[in-house]
PDB file of N, CA, C and O in Angstrom:
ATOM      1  N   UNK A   1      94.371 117.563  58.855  1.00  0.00           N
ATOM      2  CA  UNK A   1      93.767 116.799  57.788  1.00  0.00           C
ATOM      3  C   UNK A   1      92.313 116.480  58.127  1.00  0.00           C
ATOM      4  O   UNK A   1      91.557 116.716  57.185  1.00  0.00           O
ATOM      5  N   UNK A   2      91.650 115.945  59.365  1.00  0.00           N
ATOM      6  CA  UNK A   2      90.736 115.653  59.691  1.00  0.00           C
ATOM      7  C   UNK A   2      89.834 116.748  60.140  1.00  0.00           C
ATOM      8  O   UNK A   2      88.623 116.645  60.335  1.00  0.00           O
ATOM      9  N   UNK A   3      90.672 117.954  60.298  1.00  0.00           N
ATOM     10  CA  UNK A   3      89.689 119.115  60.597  1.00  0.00           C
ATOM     11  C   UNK A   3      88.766 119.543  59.512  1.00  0.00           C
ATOM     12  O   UNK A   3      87.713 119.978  59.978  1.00  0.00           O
ATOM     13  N   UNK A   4      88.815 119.556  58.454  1.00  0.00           N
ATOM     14  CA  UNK A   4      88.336 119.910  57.216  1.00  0.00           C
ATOM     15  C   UNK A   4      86.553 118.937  57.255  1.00  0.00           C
ATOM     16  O   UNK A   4      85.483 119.055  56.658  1.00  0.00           O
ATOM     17  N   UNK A   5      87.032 118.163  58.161  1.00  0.00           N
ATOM     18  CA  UNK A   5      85.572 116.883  58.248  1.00  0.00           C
ATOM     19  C   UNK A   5      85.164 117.176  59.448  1.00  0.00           C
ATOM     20  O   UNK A   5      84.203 116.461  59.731  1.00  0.00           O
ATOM     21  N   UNK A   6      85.466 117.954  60.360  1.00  0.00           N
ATOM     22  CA  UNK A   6      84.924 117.714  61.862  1.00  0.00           C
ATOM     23  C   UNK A   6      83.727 119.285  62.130  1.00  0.00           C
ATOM     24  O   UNK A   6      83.776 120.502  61.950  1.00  0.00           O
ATOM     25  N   UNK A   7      83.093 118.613  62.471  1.00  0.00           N
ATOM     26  CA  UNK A   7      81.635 119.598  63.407  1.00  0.00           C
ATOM     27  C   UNK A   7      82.601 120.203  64.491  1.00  0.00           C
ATOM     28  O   UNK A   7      83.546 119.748  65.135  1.00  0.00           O
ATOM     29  N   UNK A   8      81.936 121.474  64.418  1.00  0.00           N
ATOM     30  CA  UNK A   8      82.089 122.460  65.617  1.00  0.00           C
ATOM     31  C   UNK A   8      82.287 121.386  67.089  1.00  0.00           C
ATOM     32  O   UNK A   8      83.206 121.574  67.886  1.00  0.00           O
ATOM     33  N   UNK A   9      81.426 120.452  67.225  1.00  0.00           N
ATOM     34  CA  UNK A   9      81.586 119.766  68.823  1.00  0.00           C
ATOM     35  C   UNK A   9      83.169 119.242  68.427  1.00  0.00           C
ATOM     36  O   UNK A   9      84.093 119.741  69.070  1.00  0.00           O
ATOM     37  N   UNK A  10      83.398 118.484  67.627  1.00  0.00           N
ATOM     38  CA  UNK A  10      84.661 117.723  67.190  1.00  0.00           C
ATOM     39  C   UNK A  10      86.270 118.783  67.716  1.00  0.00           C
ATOM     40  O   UNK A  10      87.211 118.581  68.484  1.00  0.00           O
ATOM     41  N   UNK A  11      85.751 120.187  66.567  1.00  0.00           N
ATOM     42  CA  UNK A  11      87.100 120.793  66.753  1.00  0.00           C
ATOM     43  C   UNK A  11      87.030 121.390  68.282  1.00  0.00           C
ATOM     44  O   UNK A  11      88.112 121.722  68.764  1.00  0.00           O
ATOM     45  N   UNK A  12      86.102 121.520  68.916  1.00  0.00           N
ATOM     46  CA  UNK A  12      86.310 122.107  71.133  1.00  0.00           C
ATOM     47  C   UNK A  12      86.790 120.672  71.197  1.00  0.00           C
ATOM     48  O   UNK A  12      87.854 120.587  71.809  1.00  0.00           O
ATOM     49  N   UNK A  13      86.370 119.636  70.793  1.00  0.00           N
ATOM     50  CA  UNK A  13      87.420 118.066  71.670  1.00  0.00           C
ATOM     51  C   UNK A  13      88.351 118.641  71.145  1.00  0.00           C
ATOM     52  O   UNK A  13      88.840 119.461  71.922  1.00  0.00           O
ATOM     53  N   UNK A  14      89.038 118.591  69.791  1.00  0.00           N
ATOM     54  CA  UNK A  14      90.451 118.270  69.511  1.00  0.00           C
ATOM     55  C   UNK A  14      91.334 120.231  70.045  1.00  0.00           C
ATOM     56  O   UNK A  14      92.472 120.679  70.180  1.00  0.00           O
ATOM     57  N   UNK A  15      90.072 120.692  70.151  1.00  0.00           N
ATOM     58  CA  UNK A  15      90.930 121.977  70.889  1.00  0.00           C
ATOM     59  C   UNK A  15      91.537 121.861  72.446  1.00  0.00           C
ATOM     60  O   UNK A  15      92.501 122.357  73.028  1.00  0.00           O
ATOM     61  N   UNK A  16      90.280 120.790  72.867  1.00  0.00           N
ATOM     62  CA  UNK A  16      90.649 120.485  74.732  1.00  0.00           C
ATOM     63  C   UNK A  16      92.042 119.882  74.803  1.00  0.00           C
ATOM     64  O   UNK A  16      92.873 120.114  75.682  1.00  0.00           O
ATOM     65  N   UNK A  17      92.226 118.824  73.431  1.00  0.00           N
ATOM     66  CA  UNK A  17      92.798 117.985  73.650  1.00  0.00           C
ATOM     67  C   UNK A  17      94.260 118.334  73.627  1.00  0.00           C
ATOM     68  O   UNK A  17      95.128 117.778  74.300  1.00  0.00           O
ATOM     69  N   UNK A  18      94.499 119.698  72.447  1.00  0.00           N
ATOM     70  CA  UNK A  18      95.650 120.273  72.319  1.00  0.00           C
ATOM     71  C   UNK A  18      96.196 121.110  73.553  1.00  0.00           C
ATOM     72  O   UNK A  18      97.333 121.351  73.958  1.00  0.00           O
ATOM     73  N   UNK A  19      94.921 121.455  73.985  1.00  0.00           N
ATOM     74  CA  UNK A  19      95.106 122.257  75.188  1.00  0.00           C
ATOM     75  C   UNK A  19      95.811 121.283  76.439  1.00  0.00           C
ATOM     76  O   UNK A  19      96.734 121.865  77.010  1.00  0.00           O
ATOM     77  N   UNK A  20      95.608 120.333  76.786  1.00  0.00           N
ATOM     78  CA  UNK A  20      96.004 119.712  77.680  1.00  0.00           C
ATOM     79  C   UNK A  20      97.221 118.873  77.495  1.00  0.00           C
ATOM     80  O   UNK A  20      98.104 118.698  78.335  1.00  0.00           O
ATOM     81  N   UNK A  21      97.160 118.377  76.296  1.00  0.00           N
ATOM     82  CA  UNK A  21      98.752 117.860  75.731  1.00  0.00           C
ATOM     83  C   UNK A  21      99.596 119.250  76.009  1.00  0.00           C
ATOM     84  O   UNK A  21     100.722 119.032  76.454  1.00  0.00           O
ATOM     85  N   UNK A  22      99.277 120.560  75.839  1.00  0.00           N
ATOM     86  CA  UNK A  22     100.451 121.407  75.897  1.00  0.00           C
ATOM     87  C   UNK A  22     100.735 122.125  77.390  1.00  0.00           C
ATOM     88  O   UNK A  22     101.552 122.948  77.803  1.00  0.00           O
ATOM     89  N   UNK A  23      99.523 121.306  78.028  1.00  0.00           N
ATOM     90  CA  UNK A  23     100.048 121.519  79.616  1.00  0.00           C
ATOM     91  C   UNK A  23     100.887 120.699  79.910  1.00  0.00           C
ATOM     92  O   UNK A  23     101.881 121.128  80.497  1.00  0.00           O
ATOM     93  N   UNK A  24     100.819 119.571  79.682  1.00  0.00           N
ATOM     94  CA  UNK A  24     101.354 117.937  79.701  1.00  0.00           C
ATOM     95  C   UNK A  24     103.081 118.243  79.954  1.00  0.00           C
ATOM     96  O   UNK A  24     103.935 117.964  80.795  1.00  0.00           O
ATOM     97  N   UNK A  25     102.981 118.990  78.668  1.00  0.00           N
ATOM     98  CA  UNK A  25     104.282 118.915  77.910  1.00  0.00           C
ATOM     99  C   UNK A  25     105.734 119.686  79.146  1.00  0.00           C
ATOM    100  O   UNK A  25     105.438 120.503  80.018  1.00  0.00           O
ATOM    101  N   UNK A  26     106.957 119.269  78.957  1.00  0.00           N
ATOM    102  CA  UNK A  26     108.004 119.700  79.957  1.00  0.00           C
ATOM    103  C   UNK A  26     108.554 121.008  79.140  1.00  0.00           C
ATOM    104  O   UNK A  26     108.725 122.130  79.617  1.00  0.00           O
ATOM    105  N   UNK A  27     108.770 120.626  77.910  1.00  0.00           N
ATOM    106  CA  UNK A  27     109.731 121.879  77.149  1.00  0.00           C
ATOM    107  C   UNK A  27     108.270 123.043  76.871  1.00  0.00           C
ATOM    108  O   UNK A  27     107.114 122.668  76.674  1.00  0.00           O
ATOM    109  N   UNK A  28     108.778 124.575  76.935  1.00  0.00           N
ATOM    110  CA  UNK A  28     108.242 125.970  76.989  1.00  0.00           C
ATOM    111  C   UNK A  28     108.063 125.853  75.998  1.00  0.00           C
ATOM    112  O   UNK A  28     106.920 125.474  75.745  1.00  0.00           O
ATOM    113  N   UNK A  29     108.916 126.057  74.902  1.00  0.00           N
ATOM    114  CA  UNK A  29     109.182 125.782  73.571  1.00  0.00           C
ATOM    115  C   UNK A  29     107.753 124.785  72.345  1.00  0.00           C
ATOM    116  O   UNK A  29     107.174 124.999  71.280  1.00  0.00           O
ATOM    117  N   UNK A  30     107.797 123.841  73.282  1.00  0.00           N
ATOM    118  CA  UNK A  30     106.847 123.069  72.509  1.00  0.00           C
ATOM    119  C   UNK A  30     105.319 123.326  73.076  1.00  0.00           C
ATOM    120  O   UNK A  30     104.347 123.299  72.321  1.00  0.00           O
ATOM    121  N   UNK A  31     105.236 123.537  74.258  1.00  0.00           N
ATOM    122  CA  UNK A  31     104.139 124.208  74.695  1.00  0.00           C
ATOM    123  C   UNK A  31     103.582 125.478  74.246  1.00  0.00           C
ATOM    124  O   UNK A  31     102.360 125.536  74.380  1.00  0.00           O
ATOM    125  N   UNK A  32     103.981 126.216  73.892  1.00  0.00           N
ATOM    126  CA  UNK A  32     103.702 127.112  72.963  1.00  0.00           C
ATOM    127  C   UNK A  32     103.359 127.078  71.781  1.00  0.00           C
ATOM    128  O   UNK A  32     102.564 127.965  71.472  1.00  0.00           O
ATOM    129  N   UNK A  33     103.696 126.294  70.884  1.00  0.00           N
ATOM    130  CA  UNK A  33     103.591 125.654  69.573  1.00  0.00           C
ATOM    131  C   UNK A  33     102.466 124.785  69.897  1.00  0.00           C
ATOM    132  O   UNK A  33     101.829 124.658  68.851  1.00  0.00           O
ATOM    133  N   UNK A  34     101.894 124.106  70.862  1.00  0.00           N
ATOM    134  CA  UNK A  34     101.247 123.152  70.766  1.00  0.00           C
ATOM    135  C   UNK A  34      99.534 123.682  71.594  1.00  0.00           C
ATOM    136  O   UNK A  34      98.471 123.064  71.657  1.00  0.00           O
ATOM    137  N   UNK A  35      99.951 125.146  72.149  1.00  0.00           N
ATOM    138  CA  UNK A  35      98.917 125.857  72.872  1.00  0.00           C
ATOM    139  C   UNK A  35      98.482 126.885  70.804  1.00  0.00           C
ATOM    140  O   UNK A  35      97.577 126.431  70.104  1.00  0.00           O
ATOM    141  N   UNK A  36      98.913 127.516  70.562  1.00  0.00           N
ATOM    142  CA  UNK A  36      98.955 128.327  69.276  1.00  0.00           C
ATOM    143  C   UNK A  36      98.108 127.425  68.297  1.00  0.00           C
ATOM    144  O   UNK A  36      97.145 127.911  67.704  1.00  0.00           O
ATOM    145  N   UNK A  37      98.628 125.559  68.068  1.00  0.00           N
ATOM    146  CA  UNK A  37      97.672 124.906  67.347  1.00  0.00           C
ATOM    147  C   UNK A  37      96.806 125.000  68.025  1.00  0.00           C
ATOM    148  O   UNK A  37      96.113 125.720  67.307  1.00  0.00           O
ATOM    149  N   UNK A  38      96.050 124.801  69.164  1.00  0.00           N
ATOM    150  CA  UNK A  38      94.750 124.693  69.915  1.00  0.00           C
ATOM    151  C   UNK A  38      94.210 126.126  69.999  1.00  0.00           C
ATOM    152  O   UNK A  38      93.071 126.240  70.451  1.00  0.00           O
ATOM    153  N   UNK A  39      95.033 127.517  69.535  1.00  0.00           N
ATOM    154  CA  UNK A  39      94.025 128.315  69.352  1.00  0.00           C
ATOM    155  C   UNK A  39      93.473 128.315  68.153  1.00  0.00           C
ATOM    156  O   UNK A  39      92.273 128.488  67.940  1.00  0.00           O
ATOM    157  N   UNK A  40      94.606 128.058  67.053  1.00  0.00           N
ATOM    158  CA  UNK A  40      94.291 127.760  65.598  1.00  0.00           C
ATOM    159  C   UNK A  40      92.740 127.568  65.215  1.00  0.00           C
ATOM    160  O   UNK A  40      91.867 128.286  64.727  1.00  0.00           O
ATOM    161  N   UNK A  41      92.846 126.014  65.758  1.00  0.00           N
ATOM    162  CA  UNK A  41      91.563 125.272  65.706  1.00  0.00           C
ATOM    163  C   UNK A  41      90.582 125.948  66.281  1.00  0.00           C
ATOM    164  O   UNK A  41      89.564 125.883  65.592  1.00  0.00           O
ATOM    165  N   UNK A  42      90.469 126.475  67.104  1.00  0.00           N
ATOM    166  CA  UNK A  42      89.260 126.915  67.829  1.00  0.00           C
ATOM    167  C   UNK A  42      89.027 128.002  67.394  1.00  0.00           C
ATOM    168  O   UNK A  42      88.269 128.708  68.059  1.00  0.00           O
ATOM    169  N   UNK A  43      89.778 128.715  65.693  1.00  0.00           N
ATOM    170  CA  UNK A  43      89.087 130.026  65.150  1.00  0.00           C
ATOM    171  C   UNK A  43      88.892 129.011  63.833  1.00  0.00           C
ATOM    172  O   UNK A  43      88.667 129.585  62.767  1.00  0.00           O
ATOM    173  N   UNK A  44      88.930 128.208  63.826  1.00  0.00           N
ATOM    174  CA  UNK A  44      88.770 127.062  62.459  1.00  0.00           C
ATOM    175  C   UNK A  44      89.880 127.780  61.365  1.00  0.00           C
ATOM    176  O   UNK A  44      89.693 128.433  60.337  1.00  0.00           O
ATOM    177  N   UNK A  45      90.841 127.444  61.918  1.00  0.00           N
ATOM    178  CA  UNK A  45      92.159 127.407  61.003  1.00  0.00           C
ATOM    179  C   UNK A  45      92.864 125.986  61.224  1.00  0.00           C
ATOM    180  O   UNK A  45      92.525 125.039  61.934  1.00  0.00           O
ATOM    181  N   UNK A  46      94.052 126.177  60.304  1.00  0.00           N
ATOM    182  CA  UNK A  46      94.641 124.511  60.383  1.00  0.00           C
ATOM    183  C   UNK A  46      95.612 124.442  61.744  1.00  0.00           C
ATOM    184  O   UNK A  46      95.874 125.480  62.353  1.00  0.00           O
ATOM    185  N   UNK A  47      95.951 123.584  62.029  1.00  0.00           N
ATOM    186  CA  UNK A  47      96.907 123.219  63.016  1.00  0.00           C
ATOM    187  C   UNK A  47      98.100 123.437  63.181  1.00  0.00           C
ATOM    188  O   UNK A  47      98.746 123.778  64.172  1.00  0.00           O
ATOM    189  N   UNK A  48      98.390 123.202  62.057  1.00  0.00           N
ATOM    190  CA  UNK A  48      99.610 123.108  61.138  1.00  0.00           C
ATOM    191  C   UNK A  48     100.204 123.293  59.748  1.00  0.00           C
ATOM    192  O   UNK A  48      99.995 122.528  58.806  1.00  0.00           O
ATOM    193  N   UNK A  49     100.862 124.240  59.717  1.00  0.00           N
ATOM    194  CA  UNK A  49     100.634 124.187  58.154  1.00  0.00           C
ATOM    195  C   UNK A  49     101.050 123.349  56.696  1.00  0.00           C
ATOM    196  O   UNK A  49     102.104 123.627  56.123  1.00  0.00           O
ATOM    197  N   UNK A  50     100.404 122.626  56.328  1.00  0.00           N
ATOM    198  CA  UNK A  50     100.354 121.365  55.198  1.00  0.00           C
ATOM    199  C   UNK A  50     102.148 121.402  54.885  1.00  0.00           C
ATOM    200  O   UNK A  50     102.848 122.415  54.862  1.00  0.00           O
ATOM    201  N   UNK A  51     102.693 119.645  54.615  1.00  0.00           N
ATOM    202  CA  UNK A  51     104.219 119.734  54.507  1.00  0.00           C
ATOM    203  C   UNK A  51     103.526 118.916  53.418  1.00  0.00           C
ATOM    204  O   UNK A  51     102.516 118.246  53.202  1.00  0.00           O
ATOM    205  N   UNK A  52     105.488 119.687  52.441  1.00  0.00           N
ATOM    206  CA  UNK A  52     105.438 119.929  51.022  1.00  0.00           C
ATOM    207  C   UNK A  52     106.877 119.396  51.042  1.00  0.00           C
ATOM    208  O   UNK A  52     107.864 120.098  51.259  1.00  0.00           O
ATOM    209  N   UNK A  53     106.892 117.676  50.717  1.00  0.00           N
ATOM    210  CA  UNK A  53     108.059 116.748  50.848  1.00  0.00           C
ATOM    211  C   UNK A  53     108.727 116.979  49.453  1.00  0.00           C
ATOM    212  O   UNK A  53     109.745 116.287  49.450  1.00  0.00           O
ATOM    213  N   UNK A  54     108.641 117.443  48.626  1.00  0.00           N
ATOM    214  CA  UNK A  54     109.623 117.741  47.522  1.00  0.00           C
ATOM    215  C   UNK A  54     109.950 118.672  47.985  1.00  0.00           C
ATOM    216  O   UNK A  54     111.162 118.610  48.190  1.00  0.00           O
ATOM    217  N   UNK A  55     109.275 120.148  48.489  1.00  0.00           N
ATOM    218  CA  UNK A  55     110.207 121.228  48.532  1.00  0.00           C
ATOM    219  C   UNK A  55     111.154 120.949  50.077  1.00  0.00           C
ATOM    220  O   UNK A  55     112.253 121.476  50.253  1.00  0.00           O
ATOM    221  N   UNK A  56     110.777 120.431  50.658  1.00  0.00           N
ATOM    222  CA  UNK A  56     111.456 119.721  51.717  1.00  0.00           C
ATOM    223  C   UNK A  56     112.932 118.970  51.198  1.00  0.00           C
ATOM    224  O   UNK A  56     114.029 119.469  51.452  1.00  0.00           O
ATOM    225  N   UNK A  57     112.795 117.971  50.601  1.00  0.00           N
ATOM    226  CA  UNK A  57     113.737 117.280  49.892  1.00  0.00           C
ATOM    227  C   UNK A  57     114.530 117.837  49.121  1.00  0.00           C
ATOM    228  O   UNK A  57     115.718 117.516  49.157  1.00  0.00           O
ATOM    229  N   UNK A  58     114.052 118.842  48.206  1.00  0.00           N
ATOM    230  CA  UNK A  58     115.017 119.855  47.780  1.00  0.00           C
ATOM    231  C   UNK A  58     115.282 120.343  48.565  1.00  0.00           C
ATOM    232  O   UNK A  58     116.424 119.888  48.488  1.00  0.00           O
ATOM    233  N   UNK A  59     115.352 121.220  49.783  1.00  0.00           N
ATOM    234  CA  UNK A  59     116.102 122.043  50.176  1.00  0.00           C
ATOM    235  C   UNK A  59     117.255 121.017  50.823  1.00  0.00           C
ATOM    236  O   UNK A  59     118.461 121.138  50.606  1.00  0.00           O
ATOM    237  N   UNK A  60     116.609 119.915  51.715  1.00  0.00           N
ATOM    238  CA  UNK A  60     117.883 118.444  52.169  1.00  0.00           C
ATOM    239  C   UNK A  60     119.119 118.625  51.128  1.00  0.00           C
ATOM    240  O   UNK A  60     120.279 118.966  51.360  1.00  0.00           O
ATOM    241  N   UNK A  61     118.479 118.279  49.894  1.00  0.00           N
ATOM    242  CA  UNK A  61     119.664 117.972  48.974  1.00  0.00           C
ATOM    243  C   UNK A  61     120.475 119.267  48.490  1.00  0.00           C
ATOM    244  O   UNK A  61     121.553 118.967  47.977  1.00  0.00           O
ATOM    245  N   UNK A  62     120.267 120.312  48.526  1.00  0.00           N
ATOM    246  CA  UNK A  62     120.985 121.458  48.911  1.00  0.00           C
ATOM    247  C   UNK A  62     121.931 121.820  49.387  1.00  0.00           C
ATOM    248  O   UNK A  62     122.890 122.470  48.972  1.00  0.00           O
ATOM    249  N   UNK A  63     121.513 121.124  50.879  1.00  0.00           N
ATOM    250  CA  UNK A  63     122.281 121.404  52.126  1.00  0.00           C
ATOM    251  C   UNK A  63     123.559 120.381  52.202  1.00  0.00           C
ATOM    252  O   UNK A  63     124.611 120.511  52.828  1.00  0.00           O
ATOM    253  N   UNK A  64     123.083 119.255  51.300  1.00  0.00           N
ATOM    254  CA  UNK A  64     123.791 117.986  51.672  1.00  0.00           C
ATOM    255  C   UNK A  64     124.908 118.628  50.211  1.00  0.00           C
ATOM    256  O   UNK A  64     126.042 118.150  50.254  1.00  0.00           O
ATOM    257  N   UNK A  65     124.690 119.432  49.241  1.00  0.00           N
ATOM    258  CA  UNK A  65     126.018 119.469  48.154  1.00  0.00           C
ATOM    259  C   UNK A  65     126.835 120.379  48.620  1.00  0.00           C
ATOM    260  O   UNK A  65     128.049 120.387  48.419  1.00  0.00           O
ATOM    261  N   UNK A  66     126.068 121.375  49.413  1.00  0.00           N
ATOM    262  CA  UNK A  66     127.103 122.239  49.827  1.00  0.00           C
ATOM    263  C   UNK A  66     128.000 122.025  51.076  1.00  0.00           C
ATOM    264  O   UNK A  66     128.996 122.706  51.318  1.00  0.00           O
ATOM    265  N   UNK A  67     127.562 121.056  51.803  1.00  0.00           N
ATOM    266  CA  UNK A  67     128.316 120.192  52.740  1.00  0.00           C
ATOM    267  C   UNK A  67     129.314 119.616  52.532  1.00  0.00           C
ATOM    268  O   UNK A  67     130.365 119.807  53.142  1.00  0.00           O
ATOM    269  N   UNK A  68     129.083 118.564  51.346  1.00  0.00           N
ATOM    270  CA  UNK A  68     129.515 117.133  50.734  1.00  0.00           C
ATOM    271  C   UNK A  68     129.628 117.435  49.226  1.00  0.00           C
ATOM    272  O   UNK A  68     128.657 117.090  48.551  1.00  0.00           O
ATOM    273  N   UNK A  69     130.579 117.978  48.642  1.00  0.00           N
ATOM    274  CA  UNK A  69     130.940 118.688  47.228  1.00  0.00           C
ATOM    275  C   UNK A  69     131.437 117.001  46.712  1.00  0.00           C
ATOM    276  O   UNK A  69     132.169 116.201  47.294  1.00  0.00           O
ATOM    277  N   UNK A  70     130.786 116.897  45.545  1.00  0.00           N
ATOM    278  CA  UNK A  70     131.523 115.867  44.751  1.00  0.00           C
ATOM    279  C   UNK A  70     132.869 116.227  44.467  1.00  0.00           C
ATOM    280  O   UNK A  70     133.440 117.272  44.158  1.00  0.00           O
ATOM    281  N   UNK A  71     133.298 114.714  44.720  1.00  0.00           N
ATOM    282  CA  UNK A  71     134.796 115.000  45.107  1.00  0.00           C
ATOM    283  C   UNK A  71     135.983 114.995  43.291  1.00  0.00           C
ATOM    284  O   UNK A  71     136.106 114.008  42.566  1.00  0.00           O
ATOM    285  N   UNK A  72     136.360 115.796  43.147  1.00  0.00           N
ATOM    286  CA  UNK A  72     137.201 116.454  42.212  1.00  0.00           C
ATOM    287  C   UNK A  72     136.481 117.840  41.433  1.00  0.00           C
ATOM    288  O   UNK A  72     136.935 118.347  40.407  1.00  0.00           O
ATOM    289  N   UNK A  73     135.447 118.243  42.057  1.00  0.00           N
ATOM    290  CA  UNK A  73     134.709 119.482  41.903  1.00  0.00           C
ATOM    291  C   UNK A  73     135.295 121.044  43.066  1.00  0.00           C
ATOM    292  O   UNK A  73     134.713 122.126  42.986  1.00  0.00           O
TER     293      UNK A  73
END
């Protein structure tokens, strides 16, 4: 969100910063994901890609009818 506002000096901090949180980190798994955002940024792409809480929520409620069938259906 804040990348869209930040100077070239801004996104090398928040690239260092990803970079070293994903040394930090214990799980492989998330270190990877969290090294990939810090290359992101440093070709000026997003971090992450933008979440979309309705299509999110629809798919929840999906999951939750075919789980949990109203009962005499």
């Amino acid at each position: 969100m804040f990348l869209a506002n930040t100077d070239e000096q801004g996104r090398k901090a928040i690239t260092q910063l990803l970079y070293t949180a994903s040394e930090r980190t214990t799980s492989s798994k998330e270190r990877l994901r969290i090294r990939k955002a810090a290359m992101d940024v440093d070709r000026g792409e997003r971090a992450a890609a933008p979440y979309n809480h309705e299509a999110a929520m629809r798919k929840y409620q999906e999951e939750f009818k075919k789980n949990y069938p109203e009962p005499g259906k």
